[in-house]
PDB file of N, CA, C and O in Angstrom:
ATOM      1  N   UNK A   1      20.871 -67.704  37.866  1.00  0.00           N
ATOM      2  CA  UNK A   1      20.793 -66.273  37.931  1.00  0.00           C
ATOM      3  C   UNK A   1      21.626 -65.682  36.789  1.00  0.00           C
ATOM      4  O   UNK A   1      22.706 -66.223  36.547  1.00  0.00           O
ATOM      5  N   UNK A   2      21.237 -64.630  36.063  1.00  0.00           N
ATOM      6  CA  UNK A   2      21.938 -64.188  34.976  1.00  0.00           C
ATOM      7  C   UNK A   2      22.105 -62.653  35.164  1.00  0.00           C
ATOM      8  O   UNK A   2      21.232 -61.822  35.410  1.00  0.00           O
ATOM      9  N   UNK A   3      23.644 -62.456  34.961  1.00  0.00           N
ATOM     10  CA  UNK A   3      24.652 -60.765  35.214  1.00  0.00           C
ATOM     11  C   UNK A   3      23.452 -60.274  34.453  1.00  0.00           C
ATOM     12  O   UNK A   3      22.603 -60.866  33.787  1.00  0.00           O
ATOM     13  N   UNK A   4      23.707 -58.563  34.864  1.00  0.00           N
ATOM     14  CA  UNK A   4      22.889 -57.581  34.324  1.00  0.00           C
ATOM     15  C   UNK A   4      23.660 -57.346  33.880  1.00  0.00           C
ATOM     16  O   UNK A   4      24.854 -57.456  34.158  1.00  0.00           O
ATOM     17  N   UNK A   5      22.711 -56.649  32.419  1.00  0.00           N
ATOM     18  CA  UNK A   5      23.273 -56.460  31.383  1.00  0.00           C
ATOM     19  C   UNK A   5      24.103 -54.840  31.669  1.00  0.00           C
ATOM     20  O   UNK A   5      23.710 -54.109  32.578  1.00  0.00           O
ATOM     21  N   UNK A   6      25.340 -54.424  30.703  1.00  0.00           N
ATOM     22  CA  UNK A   6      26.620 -53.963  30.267  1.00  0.00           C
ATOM     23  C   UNK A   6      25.790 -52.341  30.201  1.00  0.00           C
ATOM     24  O   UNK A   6      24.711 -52.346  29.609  1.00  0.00           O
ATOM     25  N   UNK A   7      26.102 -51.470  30.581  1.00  0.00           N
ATOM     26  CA  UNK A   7      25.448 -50.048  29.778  1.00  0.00           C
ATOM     27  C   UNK A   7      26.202 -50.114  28.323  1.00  0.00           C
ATOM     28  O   UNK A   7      25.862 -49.312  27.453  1.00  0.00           O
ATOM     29  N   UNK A   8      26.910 -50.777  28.149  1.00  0.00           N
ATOM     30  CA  UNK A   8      27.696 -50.414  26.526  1.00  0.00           C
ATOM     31  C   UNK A   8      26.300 -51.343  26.238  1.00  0.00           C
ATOM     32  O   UNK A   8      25.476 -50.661  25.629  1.00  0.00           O
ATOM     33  N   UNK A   9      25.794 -52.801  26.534  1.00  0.00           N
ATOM     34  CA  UNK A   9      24.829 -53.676  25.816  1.00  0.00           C
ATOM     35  C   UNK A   9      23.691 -52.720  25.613  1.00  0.00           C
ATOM     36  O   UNK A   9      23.221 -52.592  24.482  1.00  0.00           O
ATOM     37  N   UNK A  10      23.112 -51.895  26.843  1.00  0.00           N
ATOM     38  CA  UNK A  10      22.045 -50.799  26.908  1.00  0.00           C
ATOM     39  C   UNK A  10      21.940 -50.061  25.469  1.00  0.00           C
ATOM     40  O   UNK A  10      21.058 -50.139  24.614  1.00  0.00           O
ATOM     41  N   UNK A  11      23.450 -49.131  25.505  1.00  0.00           N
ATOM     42  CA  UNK A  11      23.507 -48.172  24.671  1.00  0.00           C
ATOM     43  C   UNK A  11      23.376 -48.851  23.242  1.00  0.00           C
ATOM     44  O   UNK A  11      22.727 -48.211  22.414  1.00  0.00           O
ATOM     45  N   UNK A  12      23.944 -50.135  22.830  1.00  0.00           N
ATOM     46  CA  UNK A  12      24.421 -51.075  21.185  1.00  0.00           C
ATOM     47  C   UNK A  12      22.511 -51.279  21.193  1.00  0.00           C
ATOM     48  O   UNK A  12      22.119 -51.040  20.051  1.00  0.00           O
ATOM     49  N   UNK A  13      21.391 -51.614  22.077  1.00  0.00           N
ATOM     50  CA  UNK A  13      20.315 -52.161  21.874  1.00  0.00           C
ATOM     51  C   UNK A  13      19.532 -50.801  21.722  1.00  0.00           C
ATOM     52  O   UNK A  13      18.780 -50.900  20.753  1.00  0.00           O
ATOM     53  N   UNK A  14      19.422 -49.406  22.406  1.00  0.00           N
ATOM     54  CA  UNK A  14      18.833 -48.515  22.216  1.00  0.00           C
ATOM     55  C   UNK A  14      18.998 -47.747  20.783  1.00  0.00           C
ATOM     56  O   UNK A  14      18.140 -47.246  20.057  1.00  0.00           O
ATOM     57  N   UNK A  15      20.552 -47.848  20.630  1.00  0.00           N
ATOM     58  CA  UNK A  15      20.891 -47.366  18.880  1.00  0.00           C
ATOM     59  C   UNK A  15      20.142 -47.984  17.522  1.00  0.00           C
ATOM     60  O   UNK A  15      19.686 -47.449  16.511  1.00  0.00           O
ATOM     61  N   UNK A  16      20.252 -49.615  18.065  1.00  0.00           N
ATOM     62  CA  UNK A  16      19.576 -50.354  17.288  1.00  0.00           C
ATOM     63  C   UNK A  16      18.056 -50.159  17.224  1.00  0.00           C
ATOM     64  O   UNK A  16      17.529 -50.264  16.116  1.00  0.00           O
ATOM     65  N   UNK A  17      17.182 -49.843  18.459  1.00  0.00           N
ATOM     66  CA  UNK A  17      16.128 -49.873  18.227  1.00  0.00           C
ATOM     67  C   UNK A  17      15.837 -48.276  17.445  1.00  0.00           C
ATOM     68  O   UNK A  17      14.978 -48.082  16.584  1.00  0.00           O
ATOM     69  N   UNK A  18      16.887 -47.131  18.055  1.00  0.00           N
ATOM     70  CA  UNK A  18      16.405 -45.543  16.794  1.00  0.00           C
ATOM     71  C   UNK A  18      16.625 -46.315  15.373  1.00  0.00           C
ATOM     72  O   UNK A  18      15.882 -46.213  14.397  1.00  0.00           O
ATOM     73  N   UNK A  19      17.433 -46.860  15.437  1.00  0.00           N
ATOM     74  CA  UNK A  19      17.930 -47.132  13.505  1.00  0.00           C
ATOM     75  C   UNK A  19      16.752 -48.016  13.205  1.00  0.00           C
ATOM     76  O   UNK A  19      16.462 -47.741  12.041  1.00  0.00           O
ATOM     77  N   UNK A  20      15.861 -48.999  13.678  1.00  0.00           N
ATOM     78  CA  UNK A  20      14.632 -49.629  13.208  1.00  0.00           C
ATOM     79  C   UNK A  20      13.774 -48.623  13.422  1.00  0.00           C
ATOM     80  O   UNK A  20      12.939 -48.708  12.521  1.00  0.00           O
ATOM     81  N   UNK A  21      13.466 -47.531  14.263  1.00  0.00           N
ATOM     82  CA  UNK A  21      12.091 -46.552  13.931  1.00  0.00           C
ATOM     83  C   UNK A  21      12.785 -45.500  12.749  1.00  0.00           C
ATOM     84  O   UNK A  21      11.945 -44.997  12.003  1.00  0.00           O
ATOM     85  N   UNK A  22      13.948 -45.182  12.541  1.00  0.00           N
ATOM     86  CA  UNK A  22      14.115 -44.280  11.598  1.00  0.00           C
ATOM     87  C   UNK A  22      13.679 -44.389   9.806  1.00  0.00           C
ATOM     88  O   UNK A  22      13.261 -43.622   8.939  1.00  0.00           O
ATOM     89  N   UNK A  23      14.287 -46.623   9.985  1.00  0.00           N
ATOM     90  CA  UNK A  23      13.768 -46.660   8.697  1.00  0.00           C
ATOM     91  C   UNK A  23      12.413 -46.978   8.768  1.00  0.00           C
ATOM     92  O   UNK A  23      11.909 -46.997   7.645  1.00  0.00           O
ATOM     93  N   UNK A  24      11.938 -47.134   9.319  1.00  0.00           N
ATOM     94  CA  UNK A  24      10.465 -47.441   9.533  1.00  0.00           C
ATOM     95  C   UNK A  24      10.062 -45.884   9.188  1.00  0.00           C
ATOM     96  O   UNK A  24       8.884 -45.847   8.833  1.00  0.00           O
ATOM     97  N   UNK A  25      10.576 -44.809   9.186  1.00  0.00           N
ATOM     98  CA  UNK A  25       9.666 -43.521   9.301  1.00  0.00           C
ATOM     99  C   UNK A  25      10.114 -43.093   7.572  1.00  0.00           C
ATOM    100  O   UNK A  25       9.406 -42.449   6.797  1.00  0.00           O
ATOM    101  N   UNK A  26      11.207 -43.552   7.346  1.00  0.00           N
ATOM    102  CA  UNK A  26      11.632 -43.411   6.210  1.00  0.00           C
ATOM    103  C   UNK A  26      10.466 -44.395   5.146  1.00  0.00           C
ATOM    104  O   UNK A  26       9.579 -44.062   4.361  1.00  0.00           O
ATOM    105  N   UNK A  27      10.796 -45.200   5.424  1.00  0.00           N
ATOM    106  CA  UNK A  27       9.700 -46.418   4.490  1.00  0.00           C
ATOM    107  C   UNK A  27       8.371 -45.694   4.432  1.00  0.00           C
ATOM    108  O   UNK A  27       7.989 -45.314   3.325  1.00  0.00           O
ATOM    109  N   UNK A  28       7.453 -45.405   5.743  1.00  0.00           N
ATOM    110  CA  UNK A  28       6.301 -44.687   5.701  1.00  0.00           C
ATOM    111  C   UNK A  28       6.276 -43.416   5.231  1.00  0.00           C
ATOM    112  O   UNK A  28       5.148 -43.116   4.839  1.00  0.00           O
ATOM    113  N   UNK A  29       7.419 -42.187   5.067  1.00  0.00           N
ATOM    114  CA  UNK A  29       6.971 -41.119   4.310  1.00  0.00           C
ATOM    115  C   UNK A  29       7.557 -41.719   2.659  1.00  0.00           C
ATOM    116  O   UNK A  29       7.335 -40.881   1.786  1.00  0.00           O
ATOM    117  N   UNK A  30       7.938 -42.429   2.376  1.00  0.00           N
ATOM    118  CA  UNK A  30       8.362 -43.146   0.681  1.00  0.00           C
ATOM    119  C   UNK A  30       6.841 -43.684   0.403  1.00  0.00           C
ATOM    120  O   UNK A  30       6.293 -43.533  -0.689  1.00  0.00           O
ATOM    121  N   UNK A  31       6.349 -44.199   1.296  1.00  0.00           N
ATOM    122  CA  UNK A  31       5.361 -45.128   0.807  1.00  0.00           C
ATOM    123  C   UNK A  31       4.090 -44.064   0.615  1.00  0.00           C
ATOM    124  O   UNK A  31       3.402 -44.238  -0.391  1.00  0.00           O
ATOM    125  N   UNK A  32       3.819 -43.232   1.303  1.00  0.00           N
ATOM    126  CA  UNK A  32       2.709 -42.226   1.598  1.00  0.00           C
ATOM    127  C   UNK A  32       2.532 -41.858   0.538  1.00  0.00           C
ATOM    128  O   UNK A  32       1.540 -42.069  -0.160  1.00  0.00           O
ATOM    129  N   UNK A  33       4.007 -40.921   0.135  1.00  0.00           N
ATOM    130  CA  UNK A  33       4.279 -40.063  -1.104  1.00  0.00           C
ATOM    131  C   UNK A  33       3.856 -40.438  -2.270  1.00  0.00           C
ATOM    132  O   UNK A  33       3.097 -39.810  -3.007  1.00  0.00           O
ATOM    133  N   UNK A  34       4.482 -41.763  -2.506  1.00  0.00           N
ATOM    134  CA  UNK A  34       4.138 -42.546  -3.619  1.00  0.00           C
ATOM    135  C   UNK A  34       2.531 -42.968  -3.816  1.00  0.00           C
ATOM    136  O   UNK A  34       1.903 -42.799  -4.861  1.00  0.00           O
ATOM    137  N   UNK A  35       2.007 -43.548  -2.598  1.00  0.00           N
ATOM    138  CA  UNK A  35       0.349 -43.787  -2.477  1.00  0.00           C
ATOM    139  C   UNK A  35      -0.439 -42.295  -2.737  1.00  0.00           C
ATOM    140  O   UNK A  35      -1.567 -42.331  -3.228  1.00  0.00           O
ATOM    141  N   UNK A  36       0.105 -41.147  -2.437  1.00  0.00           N
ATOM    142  CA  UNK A  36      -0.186 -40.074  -2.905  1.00  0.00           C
ATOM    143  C   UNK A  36      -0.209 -39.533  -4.102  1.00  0.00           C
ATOM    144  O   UNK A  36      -1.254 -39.020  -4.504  1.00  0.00           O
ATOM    145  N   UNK A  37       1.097 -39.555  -4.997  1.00  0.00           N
ATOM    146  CA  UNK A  37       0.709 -39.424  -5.687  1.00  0.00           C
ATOM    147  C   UNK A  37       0.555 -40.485  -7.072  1.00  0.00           C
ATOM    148  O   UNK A  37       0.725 -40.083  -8.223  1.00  0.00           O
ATOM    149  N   UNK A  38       0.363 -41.255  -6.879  1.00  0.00           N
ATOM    150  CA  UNK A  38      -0.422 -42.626  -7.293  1.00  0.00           C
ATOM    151  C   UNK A  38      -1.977 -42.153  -7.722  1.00  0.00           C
ATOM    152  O   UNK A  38      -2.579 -42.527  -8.729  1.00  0.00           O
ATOM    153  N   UNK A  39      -2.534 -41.098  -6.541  1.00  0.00           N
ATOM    154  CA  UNK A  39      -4.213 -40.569  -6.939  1.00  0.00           C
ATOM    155  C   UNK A  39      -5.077 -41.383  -5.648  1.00  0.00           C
ATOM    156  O   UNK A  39      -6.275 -41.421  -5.367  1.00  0.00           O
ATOM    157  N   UNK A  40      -4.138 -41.857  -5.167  1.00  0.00           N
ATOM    158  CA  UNK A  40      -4.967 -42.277  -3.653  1.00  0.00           C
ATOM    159  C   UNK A  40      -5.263 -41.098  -2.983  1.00  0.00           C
ATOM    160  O   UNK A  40      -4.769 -40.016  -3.298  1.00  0.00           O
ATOM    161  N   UNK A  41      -6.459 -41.345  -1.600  1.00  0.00           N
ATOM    162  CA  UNK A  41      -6.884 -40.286  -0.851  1.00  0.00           C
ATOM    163  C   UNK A  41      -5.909 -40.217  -0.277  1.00  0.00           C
ATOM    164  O   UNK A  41      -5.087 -41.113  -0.470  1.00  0.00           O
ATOM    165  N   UNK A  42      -5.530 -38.931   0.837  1.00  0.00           N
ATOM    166  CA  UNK A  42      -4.903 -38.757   2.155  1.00  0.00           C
ATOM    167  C   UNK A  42      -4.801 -39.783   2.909  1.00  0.00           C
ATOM    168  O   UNK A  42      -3.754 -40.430   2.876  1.00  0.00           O
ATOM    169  N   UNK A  43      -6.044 -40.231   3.905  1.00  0.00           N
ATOM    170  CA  UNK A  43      -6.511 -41.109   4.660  1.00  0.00           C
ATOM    171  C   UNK A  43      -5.663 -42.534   4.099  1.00  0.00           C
ATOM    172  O   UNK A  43      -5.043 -43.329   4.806  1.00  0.00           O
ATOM    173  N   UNK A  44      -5.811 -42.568   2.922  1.00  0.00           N
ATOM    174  CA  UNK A  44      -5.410 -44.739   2.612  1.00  0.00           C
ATOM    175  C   UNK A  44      -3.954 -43.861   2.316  1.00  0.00           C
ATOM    176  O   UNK A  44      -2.949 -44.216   2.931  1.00  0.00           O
ATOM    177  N   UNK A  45      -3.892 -42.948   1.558  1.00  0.00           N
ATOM    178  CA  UNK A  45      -2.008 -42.680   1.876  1.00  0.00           C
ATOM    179  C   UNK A  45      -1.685 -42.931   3.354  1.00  0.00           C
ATOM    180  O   UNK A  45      -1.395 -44.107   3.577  1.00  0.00           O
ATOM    181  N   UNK A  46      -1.665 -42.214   4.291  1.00  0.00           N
ATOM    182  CA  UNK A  46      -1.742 -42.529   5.426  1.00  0.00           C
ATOM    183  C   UNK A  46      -1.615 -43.962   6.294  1.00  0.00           C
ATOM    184  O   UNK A  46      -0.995 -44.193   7.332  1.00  0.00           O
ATOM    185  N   UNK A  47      -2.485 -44.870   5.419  1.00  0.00           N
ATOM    186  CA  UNK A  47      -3.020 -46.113   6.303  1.00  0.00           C
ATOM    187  C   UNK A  47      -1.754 -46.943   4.935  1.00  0.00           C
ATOM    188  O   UNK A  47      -1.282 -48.049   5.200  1.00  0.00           O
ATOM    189  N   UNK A  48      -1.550 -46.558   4.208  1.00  0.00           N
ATOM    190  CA  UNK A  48      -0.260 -47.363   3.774  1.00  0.00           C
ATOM    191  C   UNK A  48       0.915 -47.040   4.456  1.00  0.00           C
ATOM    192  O   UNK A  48       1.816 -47.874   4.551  1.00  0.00           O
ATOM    193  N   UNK A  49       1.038 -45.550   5.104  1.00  0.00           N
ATOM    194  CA  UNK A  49       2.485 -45.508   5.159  1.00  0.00           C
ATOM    195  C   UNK A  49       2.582 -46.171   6.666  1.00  0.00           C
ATOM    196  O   UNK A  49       3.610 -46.347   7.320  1.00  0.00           O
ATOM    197  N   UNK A  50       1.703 -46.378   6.906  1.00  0.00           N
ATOM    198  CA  UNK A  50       1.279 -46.767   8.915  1.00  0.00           C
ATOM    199  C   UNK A  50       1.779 -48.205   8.306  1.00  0.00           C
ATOM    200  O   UNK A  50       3.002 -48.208   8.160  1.00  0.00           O
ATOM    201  N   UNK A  51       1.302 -49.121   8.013  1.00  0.00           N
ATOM    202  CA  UNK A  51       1.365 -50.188   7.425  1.00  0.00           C
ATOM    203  C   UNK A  51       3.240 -50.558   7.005  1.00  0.00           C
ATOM    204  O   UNK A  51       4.072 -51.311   7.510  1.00  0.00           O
ATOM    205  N   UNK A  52       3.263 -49.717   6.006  1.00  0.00           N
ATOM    206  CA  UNK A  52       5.218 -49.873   5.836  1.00  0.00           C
ATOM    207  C   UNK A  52       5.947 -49.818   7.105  1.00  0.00           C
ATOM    208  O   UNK A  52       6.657 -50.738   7.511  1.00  0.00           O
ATOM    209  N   UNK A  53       5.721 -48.538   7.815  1.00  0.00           N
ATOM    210  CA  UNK A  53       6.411 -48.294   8.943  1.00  0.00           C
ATOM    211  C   UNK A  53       6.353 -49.372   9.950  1.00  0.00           C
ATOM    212  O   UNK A  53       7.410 -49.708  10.485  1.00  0.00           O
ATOM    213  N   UNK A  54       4.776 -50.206  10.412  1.00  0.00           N
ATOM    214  CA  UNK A  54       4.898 -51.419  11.504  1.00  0.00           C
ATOM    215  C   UNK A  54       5.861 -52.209  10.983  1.00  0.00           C
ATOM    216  O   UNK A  54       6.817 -52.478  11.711  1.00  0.00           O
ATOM    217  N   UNK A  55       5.795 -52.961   9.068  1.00  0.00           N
ATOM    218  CA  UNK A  55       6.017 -53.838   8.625  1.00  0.00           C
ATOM    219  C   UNK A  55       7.758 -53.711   8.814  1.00  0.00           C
ATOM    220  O   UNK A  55       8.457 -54.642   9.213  1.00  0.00           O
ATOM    221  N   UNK A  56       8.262 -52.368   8.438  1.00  0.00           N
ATOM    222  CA  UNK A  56      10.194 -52.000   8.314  1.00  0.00           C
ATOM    223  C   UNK A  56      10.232 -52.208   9.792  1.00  0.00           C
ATOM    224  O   UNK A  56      10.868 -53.239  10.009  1.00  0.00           O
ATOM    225  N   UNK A  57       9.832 -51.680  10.847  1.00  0.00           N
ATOM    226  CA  UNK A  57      10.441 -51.764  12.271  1.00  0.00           C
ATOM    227  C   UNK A  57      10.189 -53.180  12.439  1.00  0.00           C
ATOM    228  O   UNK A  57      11.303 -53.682  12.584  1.00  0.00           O
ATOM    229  N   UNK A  58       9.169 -54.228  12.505  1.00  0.00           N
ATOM    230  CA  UNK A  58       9.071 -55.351  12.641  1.00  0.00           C
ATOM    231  C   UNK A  58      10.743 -56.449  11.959  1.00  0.00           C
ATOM    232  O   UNK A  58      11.531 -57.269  12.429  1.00  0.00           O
ATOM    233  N   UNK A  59      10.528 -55.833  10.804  1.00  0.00           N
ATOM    234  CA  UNK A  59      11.935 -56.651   9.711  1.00  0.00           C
ATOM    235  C   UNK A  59      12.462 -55.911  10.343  1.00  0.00           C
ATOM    236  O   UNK A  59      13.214 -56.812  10.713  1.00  0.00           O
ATOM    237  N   UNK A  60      12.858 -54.991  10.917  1.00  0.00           N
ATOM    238  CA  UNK A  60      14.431 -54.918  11.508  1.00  0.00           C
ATOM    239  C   UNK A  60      14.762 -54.906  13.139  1.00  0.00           C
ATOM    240  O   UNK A  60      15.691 -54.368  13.743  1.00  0.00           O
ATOM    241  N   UNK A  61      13.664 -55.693  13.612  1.00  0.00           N
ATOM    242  CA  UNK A  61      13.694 -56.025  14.849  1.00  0.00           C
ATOM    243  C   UNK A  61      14.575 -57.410  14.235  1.00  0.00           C
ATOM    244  O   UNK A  61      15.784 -57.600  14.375  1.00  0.00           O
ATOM    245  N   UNK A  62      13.985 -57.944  13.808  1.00  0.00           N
ATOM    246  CA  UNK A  62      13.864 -59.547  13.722  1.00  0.00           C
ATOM    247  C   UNK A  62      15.263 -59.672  12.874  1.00  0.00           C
ATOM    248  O   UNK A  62      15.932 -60.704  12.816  1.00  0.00           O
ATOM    249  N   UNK A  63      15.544 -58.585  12.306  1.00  0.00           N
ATOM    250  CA  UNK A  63      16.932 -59.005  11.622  1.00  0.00           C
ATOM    251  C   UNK A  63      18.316 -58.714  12.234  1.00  0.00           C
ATOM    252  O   UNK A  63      19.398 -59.268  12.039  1.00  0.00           O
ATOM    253  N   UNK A  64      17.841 -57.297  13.332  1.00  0.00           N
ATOM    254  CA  UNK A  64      18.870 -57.109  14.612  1.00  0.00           C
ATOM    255  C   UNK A  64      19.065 -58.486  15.153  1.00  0.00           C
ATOM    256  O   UNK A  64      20.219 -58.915  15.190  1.00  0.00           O
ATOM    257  N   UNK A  65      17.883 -59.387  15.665  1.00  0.00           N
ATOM    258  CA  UNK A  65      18.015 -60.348  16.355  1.00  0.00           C
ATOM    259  C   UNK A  65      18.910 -61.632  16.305  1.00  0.00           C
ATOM    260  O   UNK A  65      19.572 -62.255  17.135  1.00  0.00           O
ATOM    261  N   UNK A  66      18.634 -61.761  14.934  1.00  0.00           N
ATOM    262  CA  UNK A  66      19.476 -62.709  14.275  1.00  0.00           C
ATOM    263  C   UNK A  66      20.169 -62.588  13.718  1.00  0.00           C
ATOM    264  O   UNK A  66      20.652 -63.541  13.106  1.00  0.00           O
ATOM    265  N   UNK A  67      20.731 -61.068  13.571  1.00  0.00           N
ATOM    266  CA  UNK A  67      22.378 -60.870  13.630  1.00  0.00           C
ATOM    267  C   UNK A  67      22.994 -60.941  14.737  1.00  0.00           C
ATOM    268  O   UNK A  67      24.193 -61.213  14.672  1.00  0.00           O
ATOM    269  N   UNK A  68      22.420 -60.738  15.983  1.00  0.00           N
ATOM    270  CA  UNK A  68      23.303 -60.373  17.175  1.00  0.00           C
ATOM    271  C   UNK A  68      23.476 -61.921  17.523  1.00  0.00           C
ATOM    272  O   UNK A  68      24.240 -62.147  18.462  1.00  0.00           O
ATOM    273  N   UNK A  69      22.865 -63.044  16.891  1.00  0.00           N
ATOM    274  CA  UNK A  69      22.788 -64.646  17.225  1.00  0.00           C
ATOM    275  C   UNK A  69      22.368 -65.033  18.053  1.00  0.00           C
ATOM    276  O   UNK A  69      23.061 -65.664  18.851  1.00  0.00           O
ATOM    277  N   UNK A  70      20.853 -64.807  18.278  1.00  0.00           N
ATOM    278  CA  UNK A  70      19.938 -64.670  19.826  1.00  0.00           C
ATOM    279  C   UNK A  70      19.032 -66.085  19.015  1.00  0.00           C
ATOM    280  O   UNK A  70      18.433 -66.930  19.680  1.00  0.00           O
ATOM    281  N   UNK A  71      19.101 -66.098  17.458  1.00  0.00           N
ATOM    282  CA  UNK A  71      18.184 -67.201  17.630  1.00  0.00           C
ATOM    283  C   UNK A  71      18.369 -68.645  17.861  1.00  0.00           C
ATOM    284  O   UNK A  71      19.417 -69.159  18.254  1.00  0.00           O
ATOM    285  N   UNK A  72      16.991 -69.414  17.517  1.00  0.00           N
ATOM    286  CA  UNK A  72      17.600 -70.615  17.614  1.00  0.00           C
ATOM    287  C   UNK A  72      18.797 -71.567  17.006  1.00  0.00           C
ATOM    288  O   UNK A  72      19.272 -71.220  15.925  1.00  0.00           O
ATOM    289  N   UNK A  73      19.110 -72.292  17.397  1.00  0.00           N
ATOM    290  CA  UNK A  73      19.901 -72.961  17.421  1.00  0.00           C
ATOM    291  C   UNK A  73      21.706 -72.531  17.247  1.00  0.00           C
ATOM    292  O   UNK A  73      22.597 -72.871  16.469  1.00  0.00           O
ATOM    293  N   UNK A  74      21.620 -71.720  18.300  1.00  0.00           N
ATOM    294  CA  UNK A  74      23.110 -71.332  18.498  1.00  0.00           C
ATOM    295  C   UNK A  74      23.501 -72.262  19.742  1.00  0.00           C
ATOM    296  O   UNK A  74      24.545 -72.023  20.349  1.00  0.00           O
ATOM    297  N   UNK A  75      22.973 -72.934  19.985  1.00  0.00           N
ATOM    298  CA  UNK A  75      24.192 -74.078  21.201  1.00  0.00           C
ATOM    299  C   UNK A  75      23.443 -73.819  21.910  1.00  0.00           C
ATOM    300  O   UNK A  75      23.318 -74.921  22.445  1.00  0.00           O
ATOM    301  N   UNK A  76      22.674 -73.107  22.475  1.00  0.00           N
ATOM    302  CA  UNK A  76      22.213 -72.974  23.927  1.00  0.00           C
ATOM    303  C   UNK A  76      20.885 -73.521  23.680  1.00  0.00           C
ATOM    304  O   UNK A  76      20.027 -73.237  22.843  1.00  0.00           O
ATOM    305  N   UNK A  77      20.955 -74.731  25.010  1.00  0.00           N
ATOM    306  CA  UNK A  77      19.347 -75.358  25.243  1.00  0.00           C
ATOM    307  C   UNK A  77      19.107 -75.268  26.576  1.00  0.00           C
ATOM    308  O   UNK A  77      18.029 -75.646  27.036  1.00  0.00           O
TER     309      UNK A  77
END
């Protein structure tokens, strides 16, 4: 059986997840702008900055993770 988790653990994992959608929203209006004015349509501006934004929140899921030392091979089997 494993303790429930800390409201301080709650609050350190909810901060972390605004700071991965923020740069994720950041990356997607950089990327838009630029696909914009590059001479791309609206629409594929759009479908690039959708694209940055999954790709930044994804990398900073995965890099929260394995900073906080959740991955493998930290001792626990």
């Amino acid at each position: 059986m494993t303790a429930p988790r800390s409201q301080a653990s709650r609050t350190v994992r909810f901060l972390l997840a605004t700071i991965a959608v923020l740069l994720g929203v950041i990356a997607a209006l950089v990327d838009g702008i630029l696909q914009r004015l590059d001479g791309n349509s609206l629409p594929q501006s759009f479908q690039y900055g959708c694209g940055a934004f999954g790709a930044t929140v994804l990398l900073s899921f995965a890099l929260f993770y394995f900073l906080s030392g959740n991955g493998p091979g930290d001792g626990e089997s």
